[in-house]
C-alpha positions as CSV (number, residue, x, y, z in Angstrom):
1,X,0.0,0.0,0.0
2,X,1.5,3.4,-0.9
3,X,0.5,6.9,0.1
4,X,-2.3,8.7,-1.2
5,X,-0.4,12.2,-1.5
6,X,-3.5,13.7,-3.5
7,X,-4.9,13.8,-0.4
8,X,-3.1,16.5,1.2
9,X,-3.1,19.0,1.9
10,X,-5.7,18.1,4.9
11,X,-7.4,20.7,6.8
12,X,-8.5,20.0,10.3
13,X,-11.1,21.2,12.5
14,X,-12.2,21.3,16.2
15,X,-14.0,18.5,17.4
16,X,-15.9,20.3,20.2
17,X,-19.3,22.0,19.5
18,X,-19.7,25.0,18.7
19,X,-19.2,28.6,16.7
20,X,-15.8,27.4,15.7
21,X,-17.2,24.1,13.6
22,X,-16.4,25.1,10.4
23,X,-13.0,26.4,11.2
24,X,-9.8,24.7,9.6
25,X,-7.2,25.4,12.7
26,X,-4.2,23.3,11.2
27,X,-3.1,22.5,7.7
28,X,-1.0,19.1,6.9
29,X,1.0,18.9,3.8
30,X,3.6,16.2,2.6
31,X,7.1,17.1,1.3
32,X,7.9,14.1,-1.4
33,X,11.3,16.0,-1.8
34,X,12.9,13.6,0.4
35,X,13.7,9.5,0.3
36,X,11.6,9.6,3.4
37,X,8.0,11.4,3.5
38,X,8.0,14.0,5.9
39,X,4.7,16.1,6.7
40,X,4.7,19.3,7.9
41,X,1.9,20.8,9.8
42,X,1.1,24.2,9.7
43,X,-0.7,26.2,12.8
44,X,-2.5,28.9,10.9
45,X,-3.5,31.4,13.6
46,X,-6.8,31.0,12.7
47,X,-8.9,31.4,15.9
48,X,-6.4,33.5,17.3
49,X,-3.4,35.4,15.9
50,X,-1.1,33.9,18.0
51,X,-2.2,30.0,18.2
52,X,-3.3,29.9,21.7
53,X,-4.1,26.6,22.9
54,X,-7.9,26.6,23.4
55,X,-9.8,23.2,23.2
56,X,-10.9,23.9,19.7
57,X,-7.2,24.5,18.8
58,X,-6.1,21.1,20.8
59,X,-9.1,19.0,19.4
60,X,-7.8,20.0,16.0
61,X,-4.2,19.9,16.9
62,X,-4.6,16.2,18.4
63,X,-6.6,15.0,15.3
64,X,-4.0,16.3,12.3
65,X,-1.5,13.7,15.1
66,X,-3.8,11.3,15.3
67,X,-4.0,11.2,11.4
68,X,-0.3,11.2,10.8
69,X,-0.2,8.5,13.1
70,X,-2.4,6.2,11.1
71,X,-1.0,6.7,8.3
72,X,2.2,5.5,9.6
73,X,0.8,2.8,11.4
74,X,-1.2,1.5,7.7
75,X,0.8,2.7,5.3
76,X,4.1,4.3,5.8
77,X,5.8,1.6,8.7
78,X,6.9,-0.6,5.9
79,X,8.5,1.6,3.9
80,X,12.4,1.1,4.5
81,X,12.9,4.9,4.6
82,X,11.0,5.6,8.0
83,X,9.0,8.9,8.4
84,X,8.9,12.4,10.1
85,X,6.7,15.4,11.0
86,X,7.4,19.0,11.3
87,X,5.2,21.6,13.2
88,X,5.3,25.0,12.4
89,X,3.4,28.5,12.9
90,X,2.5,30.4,9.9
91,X,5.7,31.8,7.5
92,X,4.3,35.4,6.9
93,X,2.8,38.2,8.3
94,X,2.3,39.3,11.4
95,X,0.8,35.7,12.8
96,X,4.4,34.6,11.5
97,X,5.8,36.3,14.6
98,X,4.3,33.6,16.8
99,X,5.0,29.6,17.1
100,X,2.0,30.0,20.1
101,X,1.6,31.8,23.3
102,X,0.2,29.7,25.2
103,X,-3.2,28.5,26.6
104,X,-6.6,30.4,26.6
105,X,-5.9,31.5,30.4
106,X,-9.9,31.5,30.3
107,X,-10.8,28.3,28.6
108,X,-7.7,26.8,31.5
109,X,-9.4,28.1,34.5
110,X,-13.1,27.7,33.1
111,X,-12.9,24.2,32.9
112,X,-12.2,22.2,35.3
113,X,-11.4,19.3,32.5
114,X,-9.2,21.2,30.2
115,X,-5.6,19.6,31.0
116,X,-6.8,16.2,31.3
117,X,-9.2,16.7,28.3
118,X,-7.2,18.8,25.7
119,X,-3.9,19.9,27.1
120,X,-2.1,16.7,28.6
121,X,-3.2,14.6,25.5
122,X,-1.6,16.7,23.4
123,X,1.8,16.6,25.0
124,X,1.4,12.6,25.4
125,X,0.8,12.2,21.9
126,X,4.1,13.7,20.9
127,X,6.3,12.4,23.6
128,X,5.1,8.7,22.3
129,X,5.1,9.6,18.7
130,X,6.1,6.7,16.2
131,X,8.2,8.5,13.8
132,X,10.2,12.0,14.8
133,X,8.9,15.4,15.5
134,X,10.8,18.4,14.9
135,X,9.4,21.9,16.7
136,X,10.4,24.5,13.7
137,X,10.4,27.8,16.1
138,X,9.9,30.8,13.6
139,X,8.8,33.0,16.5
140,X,7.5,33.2,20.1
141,X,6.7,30.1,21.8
142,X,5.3,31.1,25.7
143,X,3.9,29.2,28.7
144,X,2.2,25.8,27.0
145,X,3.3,26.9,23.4
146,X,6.7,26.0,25.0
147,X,6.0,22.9,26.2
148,X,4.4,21.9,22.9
149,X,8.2,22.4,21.4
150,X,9.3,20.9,24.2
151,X,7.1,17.7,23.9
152,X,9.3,17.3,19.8
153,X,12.0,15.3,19.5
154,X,13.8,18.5,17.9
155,X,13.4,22.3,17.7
156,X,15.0,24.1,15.3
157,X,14.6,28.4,16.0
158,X,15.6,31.5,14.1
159,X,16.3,35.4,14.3
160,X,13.0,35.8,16.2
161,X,11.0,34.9,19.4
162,X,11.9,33.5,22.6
163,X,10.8,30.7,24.7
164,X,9.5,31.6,28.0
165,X,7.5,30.8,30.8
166,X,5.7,33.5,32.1
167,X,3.5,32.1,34.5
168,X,5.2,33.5,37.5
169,X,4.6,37.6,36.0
170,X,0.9,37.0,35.9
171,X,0.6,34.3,39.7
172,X,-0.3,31.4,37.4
173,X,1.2,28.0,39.3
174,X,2.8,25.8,36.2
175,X,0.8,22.2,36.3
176,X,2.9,19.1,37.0
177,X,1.5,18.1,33.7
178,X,2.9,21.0,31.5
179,X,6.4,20.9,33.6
180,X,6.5,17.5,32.4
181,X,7.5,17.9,28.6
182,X,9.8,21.2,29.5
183,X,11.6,18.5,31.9
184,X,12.4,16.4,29.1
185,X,14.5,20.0,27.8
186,X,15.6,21.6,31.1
187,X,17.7,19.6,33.5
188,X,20.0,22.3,35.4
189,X,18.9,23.4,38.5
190,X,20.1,27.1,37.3
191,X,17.7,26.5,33.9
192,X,14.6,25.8,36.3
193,X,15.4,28.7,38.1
194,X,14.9,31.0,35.5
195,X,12.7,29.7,33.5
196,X,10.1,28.8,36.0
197,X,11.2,31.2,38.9
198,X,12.5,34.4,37.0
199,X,10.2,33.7,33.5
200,X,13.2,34.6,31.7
201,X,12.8,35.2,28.0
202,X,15.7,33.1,25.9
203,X,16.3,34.0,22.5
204,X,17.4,31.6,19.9
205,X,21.0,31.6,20.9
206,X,20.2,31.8,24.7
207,X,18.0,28.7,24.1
208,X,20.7,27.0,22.4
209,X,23.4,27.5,24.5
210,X,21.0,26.0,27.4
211,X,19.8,23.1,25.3
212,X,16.5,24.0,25.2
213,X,16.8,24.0,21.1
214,X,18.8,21.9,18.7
215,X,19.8,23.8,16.3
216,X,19.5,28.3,16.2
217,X,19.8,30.5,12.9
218,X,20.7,33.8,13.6
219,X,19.4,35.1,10.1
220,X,16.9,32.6,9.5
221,X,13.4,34.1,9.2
222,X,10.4,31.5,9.7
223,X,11.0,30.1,5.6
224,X,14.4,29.0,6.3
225,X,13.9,28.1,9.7
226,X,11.4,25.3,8.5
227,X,13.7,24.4,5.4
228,X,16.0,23.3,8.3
229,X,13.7,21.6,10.2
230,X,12.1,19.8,7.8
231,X,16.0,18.7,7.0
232,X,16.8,17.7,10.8
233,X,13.2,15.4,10.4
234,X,14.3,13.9,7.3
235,X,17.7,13.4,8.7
236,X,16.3,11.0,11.8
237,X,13.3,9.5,9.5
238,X,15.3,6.3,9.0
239,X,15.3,5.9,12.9
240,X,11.9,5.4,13.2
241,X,11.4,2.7,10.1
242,X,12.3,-0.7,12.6
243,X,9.3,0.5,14.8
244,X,10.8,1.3,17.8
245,X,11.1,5.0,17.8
246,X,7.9,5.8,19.6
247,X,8.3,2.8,22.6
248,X,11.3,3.9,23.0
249,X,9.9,7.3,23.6
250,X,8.2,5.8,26.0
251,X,11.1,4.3,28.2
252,X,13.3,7.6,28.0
253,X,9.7,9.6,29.3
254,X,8.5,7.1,31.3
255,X,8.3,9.7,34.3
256,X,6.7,12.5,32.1
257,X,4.2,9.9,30.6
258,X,3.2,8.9,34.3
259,X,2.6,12.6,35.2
260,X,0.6,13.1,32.4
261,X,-1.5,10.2,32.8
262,X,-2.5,11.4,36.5
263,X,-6.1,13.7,37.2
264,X,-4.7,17.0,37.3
265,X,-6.3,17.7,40.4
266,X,-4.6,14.5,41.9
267,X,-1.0,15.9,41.3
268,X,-2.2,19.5,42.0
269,X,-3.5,17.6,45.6
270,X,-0.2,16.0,45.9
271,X,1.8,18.8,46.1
């Protein structure tokens, strides 16, 4: 069985009720251009400008992964070239300056469901996902945006936007659930500090030099910085084509992956 490219690319859309049904939050395409099929998904800004991680957004976001994730399973696992996926914000315009801010602080706190339900899901899906994931970080990726590139396998950032955590400027305590993919990036004790203490704000080369980001182009705007990362993806596809890359995912996160599995309000008790 071989991949059905004409199908793409695939728009996806929230799976929760409501004013936002019709709205196509995420685009999937497929690059053929390499031995291995890498698809890149695009967040379009589309409910907001700056991809904020509302349950419409996650619904959408966890659905466009649960599709690649078929086909890999179907399709693509017998192919002796393996597979990858890049995620990316939008390349121009003003929504280009954004990879995503964060949650909907509202939607978070109005629902008492919304980590176990749409957030924590999320994050799972990538830290178990089958073939590799590569974060391409053309601009600012905040709070729970920075835990989604943390949650990749690779992140890849440019001339513009910092990763921060700026939970502790606006008295917002950090779930166990979101620390969990940021600890998979941040290891000092000094890197904790300031990310989750001081909220620092770490430019590309800041966030290399800490390991928070594989790879950092100084001149790179958002087009080249997902030329790159699409590369790094392509690079690490033939990893994934014996069928272990995702359980073994699973052993290296194990600790995340039980955090994540937990009621939030059991580890919120806990602590």
């Amino acid at each position: 069985m071989s991949l059905d490219t004409s199908r793409y690319p695939l728009g996806f859309k929230s799976t929760v009720p409501g004013s936002t049904d019709d709205l196509v939050s995420l685009s999937l395409t497929h690059h053929s251009s390499t031995p291995a099929p890498i698809f890149v998904l695009t967040l379009l800004s589309a409910q907001t400008p700056d991809n904020r991680l509302t349950p419409q957004f996650l619904t959408a976001l966890h659905s466009a992964l649960k599709h690649v994730e078929e086909v890999w399973d179907n399709v693509l696992s017998s192919t002796p070239h393996g597979a990858g996926l890049v995620i990316t914000g939008t390349l121009q315009g003003k929504t280009a300056k954004f990879f995503s801010n964060g949650l909907d602080f509202e939607s978070a706190i109005g629902d008492p469901e919304f980590f176990d339900r749409y957030l924590f899901p999320v994050y799972e899906s990538l830290l178990t996902f089958p073939v590799p994931v590569v974060a391409s970080i053309g601009g600012h990726a905040f709070a729970a945006g920075f835990g989604l590139a943390a949650a990749c396998d690779g992140a890849v950032m440019g001339k513009k936007g910092y990763l921060c955590m700026n939970e502790i400027d606006f008295g917002a305590q950090i779930p166990p659930g979101l620390w969990a993919p940021l600890s998979t990036r941040i290891h000092l004790p000094q890197h904790k500090a300031r990310v989750v203490l001081q909220g620092e704000r770490f430019p590309g080369a800041e966030a290399l030099k800490a390991g928070f980001v594989d790879v950092h182009l100084p001149d790179a705007e958002p087009n080249d910085v997902l030329a790159k990362s699409v590369e790094m993806a392509a690079s690490w596809a033939h990893k994934s084509k014996a069928g272990v890359w995702g359980m073994n995912k699973r052993v290296i996160h194990a600790q995340q992956l039980e955090v994540l599995r937990q009621p939030y309000g059991e580890t919120i008790a806990k602590l």
